[in-house]
C-alpha positions, 0 to 999 in steps of 0.5 A, spaced: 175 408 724 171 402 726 175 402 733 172 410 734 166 407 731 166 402 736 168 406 743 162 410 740 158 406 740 159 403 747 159 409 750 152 411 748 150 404 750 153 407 757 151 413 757 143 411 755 144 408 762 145 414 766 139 418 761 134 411 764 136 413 770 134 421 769 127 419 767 126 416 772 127 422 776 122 426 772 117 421 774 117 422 781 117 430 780 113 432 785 107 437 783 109 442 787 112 446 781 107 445 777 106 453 778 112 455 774 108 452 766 114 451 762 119 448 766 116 440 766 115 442 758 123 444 757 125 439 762 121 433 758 125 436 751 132 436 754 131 430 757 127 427 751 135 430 747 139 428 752 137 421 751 137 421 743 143 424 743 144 418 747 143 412 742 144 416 736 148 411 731 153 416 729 157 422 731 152 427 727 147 424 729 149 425 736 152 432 735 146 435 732 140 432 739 146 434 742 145 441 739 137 441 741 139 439 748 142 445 749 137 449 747 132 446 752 137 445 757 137 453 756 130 453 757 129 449 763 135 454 766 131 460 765 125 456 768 128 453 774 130 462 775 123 463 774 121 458 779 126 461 784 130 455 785 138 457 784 141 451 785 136 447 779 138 453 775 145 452 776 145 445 774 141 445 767 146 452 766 152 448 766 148 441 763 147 446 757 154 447 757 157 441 757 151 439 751 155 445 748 161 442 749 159 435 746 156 438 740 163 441 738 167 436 738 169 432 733 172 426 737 167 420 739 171 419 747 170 427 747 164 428 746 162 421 750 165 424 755 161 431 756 154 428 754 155 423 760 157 430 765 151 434 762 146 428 763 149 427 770 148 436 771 141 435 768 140 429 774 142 433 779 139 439 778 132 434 778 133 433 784 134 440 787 128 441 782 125 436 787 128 438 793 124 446 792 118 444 790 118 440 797 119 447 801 114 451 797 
């Protein structure tokens, strides 16, 4: 048990790494999407799960801002439709996904694993958030 306690532990000091990261993508996201109202709103929710998940002390407590995360990065997947970018759309949508997986699971290294795949979807569909409002 301590040696799964530890490897969690690890991994969410690594996975807080990569969600630092995330938010300073969102900072530099550009107003030119501002037109779609609640994508910054469900964006700034996943991210803020995301990262919760991240440092959370233990697995319940990661599992359950894992669960939360999932629900925003649906949001944010909707939104970004809304706002005509596909490719954001598809990021979140498989971010969502692997937030679902992380949740589910019951192993530490498992769930370690999904939720830095959904932190790296949720960074990419940010840049391609960025990348649209730039051709608007």
């Amino acid at each position: 048990m301590k040696d799964s306690t530890q490897s969690f532990e690890n991994a969410c000091q690594r996975i807080a790494v990569a969600v630092v990261a995330s938010v300073l993508i969102l900072a530099s996201f550009s107003a030119g999407a501002s037109t779609c109202d609640m994508l910054r709103s469900n964006v700034d929710d996943a991210r803020t799960y995301l990262q919760r998940a991240a440092r959370a002390s233990d697995l319940d407590d990661a599992r359950n801002y894992a669960r939360r995360a999932r629900n925003s990065l649906d949001d944010a997947a909707s939104s970004a439709r809304d706002c005509d970018c596909q490719s954001a759309y598809s990021e979140f949508d498989d971010a969502a996904t692997r937030a679902r997986r992380a949740r589910d699971s019951d192993d530490a290294d498992e769930f370690s694993d999904n939720l830095n795949r959904a932190i790296r979807s949720f960074n990419d569909a940010i840049d391609y958030l960025r990348s649209c409002a730039r051709r608007r």
